[in-house]
RODO-2510 file (C-alpha; in nm, 4 decimals, decimal comma):
residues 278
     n   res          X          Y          Z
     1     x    10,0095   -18,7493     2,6733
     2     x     9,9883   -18,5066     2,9484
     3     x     9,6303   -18,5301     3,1917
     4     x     9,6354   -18,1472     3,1736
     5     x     9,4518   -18,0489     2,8218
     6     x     9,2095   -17,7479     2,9576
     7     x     9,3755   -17,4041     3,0545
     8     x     9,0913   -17,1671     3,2172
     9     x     9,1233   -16,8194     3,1509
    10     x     8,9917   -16,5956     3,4380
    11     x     8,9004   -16,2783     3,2017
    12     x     8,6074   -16,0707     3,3640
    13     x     8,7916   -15,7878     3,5278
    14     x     8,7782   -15,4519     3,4461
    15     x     9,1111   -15,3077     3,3611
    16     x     9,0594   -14,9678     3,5644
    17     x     9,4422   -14,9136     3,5677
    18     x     9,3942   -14,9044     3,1975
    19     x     9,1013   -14,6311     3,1923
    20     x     8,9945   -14,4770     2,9800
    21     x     9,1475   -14,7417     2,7353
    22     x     8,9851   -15,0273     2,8672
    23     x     8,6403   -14,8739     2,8928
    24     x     8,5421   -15,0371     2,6271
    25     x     8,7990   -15,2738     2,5263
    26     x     8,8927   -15,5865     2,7506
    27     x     9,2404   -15,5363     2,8999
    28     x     9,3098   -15,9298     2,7902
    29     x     9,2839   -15,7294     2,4070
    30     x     9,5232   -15,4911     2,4861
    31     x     9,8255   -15,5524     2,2101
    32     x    10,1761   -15,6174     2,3106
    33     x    10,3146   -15,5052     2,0081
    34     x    10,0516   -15,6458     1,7196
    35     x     9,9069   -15,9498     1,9797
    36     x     9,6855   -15,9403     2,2133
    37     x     9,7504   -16,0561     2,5976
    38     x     9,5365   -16,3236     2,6146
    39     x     9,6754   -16,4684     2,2645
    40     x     9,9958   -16,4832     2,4466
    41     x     9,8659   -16,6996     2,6960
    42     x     9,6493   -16,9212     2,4529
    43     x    10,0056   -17,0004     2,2658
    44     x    10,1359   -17,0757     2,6045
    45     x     9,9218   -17,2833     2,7115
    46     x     9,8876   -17,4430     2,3289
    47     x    10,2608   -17,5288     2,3855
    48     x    10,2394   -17,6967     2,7229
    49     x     9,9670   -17,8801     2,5759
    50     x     9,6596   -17,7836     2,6005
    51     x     9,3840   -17,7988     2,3573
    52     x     9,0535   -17,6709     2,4845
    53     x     9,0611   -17,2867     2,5942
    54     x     8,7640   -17,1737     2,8818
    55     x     8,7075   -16,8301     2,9348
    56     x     8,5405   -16,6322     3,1872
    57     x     8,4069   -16,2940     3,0695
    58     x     8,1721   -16,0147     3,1395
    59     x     7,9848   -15,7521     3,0198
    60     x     8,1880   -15,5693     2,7256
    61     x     8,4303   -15,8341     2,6702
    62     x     8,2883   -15,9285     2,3295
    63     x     8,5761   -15,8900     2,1716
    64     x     8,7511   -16,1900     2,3337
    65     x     8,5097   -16,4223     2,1597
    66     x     8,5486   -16,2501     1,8366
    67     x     8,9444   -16,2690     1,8132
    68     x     8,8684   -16,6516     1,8522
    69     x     8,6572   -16,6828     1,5603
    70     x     8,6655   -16,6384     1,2073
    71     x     8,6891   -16,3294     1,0610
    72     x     8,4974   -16,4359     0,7330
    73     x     8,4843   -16,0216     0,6039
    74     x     8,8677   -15,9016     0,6754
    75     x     8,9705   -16,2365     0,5702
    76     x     8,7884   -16,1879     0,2443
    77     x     8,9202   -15,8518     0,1880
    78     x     9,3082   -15,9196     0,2496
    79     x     9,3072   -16,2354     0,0608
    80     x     9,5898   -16,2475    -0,1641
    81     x     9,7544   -15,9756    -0,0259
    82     x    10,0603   -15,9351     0,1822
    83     x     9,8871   -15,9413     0,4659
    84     x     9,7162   -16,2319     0,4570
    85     x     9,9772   -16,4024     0,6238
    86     x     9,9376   -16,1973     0,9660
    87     x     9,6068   -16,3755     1,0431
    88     x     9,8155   -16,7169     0,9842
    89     x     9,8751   -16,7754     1,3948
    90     x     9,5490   -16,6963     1,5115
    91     x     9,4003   -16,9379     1,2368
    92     x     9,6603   -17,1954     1,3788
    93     x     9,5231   -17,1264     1,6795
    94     x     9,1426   -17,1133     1,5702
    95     x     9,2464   -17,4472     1,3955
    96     x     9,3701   -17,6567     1,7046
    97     x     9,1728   -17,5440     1,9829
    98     x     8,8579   -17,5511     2,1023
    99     x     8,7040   -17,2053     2,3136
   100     x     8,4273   -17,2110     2,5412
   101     x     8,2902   -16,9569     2,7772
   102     x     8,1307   -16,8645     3,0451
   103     x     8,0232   -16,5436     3,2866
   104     x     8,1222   -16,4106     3,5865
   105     x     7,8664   -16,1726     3,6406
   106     x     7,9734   -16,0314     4,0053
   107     x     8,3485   -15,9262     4,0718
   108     x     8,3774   -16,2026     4,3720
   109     x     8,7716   -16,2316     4,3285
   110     x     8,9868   -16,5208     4,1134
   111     x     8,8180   -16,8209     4,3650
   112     x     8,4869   -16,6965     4,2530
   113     x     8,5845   -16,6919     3,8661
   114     x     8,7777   -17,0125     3,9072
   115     x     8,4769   -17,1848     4,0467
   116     x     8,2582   -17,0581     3,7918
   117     x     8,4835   -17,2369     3,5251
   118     x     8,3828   -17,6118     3,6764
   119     x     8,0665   -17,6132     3,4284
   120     x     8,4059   -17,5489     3,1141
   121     x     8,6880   -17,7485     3,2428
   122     x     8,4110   -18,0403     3,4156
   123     x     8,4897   -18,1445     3,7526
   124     x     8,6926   -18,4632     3,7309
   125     x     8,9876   -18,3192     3,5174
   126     x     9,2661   -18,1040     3,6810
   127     x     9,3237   -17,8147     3,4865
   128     x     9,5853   -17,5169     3,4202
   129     x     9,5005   -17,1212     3,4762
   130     x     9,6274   -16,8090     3,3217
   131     x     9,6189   -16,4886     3,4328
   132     x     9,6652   -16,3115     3,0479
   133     x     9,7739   -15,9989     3,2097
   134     x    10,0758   -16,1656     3,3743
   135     x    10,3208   -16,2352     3,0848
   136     x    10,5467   -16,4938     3,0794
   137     x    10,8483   -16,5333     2,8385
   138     x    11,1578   -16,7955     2,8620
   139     x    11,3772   -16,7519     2,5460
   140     x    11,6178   -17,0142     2,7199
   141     x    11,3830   -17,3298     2,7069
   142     x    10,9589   -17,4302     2,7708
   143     x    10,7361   -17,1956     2,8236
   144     x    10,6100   -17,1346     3,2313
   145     x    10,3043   -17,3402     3,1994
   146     x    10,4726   -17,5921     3,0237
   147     x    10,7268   -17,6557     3,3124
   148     x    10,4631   -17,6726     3,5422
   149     x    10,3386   -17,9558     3,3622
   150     x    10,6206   -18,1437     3,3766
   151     x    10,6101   -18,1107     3,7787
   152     x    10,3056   -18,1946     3,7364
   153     x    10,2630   -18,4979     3,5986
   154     x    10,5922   -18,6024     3,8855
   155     x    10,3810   -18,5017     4,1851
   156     x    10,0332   -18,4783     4,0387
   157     x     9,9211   -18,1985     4,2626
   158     x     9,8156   -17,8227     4,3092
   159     x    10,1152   -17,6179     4,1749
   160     x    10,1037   -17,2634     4,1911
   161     x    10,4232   -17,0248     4,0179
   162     x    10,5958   -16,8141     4,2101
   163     x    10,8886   -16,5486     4,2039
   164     x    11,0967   -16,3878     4,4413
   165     x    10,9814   -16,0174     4,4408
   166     x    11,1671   -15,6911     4,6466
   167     x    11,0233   -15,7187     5,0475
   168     x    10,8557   -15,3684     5,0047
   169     x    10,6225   -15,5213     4,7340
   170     x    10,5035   -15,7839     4,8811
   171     x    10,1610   -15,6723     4,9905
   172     x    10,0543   -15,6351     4,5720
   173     x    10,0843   -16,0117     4,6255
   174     x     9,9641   -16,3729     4,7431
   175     x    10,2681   -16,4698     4,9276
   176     x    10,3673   -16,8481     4,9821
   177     x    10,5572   -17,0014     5,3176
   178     x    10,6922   -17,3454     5,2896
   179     x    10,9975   -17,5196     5,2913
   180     x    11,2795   -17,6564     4,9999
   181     x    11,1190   -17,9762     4,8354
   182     x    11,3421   -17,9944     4,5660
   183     x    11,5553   -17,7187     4,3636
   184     x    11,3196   -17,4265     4,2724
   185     x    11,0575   -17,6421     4,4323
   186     x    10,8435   -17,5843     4,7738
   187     x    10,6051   -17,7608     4,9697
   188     x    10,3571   -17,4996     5,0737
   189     x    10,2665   -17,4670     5,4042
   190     x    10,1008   -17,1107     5,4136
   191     x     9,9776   -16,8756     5,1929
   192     x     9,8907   -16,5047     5,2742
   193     x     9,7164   -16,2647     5,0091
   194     x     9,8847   -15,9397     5,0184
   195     x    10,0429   -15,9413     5,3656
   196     x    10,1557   -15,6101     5,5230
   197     x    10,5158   -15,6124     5,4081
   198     x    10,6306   -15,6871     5,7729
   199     x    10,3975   -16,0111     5,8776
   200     x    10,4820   -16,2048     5,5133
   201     x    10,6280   -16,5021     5,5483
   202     x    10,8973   -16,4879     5,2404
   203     x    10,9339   -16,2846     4,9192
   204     x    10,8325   -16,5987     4,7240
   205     x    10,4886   -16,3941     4,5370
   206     x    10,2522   -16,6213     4,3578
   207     x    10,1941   -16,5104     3,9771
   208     x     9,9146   -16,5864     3,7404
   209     x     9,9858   -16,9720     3,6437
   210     x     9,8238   -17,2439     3,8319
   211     x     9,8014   -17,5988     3,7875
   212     x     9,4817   -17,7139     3,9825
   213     x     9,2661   -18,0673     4,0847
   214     x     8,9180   -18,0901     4,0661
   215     x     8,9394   -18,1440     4,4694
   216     x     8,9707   -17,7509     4,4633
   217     x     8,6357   -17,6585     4,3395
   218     x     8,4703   -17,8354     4,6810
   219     x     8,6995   -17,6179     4,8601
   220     x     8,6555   -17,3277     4,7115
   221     x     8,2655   -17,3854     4,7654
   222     x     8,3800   -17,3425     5,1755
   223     x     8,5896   -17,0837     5,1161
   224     x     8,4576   -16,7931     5,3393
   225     x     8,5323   -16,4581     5,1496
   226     x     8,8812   -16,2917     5,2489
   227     x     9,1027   -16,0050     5,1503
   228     x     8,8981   -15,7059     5,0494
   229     x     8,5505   -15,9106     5,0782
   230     x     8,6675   -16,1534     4,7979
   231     x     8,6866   -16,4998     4,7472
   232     x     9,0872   -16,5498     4,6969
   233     x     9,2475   -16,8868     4,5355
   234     x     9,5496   -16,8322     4,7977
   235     x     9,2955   -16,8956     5,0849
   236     x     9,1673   -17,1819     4,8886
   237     x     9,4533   -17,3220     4,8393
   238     x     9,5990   -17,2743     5,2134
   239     x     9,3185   -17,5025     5,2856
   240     x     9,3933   -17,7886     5,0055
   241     x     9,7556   -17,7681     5,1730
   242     x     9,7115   -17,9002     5,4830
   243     x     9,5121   -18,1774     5,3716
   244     x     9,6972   -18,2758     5,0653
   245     x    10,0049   -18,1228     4,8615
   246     x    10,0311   -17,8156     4,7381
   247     x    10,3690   -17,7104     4,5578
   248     x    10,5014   -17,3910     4,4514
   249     x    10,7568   -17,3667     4,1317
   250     x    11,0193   -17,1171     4,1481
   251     x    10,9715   -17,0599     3,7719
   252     x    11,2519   -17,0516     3,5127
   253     x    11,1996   -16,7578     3,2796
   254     x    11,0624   -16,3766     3,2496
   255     x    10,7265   -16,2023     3,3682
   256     x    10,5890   -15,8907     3,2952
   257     x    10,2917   -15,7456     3,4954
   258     x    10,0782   -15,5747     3,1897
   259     x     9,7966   -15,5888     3,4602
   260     x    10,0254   -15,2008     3,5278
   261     x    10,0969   -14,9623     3,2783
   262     x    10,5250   -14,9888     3,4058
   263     x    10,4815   -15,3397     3,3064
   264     x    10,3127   -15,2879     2,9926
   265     x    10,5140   -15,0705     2,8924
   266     x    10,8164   -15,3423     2,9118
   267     x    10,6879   -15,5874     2,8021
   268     x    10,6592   -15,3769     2,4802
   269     x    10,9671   -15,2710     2,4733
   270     x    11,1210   -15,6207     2,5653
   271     x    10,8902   -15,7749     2,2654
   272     x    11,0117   -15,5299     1,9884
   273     x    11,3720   -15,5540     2,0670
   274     x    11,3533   -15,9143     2,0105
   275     x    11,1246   -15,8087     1,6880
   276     x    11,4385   -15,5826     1,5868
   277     x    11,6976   -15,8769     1,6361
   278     x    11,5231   -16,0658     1,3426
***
């Protein structure tokens, strides 16, 4: 059984590239066909096995909470019918897992959110992170988080996904420096949060799927605020590096950026063509 059984879901942002949609919906709600992002991610990290879902939210993000509930009226009112069955995966997933939250009630940046989760995934158990609007598919074999596992429990140490992304769009990005550990594996030396495309050190871009020790939450506490006045995981994680391991997978697999409407949009169109082929 694997040591990693609590995936924390950093969930408080606001979505502005999604305005006015996401006014008053949570961008983790926004449907990829008839699922939600963050769904995605729970089944992910259900599969790589993970029982015990923490989320941090904010103000208007309600609806989070209620998609990971019971539904006691609309399931009343569809009983019987056809449609019954299109509740049956979130009950699956309402069945095996257990949610708890948490706020982030200040915009501090993903170390900020991350260390707010301590009090939901404890600080003695290392834990996995998704970022729901980064979506990750691999028709071919496991799921993203579910390979990092695996590494995991062979190294037992930070592990942070990456992806090889085109040099001009490397400042959207936390960007790794290291050298070959292994195939599709490095040993991270450096990591920059949105370099200017000519000072980054590679095109290797971390992506929203961590694998993280309880060690990190001291550092983070350290962690003077960086890149646009926020606390950044990168620069936490810099830090963990040169005193212990820190490993970045070269992922096997798909991701779509929904945090953008390009991505969105393709991951839409990527998810109903494989609806179609059914």
């Amino acid at each position: 059984m694997s040591d990693i059984t609590r995936c924390l879901f950093p969930a408080a942002g606001y979505g502005t590239r999604f305005l006015p949609a996401t006014k008053a919906m949570p961008k983790e709600m926004l449907p990829v066909l008839t699922k939600p992002l963050i769904q995605y991610g729970v089944e992910e990290a259900i599969e790589a096995g993970c029982d015990v879902m923490s989320i941090i939210t904010g103000r208007g993000k309600r609806a989070i909470t209620d998609h990971f509930d019971i539904s006691y009226e609309l399931e009343h009112q569809i009983q019987g019918s056809s449609k019954e069955k299109m509740l049956s995966d979130i009950r699956n997933i309402i069945d095996k897992c257990t949610f708890t939250y948490t706020r982030q009630n200040e915009m501090k940046g993903l170390g900020d959110a991350i260390y707010k989760g301590k009090v939901l995934v404890g600080e003695h158990n290392p834990f996995a992170v998704i970022l729901a609007d980064d979506l990750c598919v691999n028709p071919k074999g496991d799921g993203v988080l579910t390979q990092m596992v695996k590494l995991y429990e062979k190294y037992k140490c930070c592990i942070v996904a990456c992806m090889e992304v085109p040099k001009e769009d490397v400042h959207k990005y936390g960007v790794i420096e290291g050298k070959i550990m292994e195939n599709n594996v490095h040993i991270v030396s450096n990591m920059i949060e949105k370099p200017d495309n000519d000072k980054a050190p590679s095109n290797l871009a971390v992506i929203g799927r961590y694998i993280l020790t309880p060690e990190i939450f001291e550092i983070i506490k350290k962690t003077k605020p960086g890149k646009n006045g926020e606390l950044q995981i990168t620069d936490a994680l810099c830090e963990q590096a040169k005193n212990g391991m820190v490993l970045a997978y070269k992922f096997e697999g798909k991701r779509f950026d929904c945090g953008s409407v390009d991505g969105f949009v393709e991951a839409t169109n990527y998810f109903y063509n494989l609806e179609k082929k059914k």
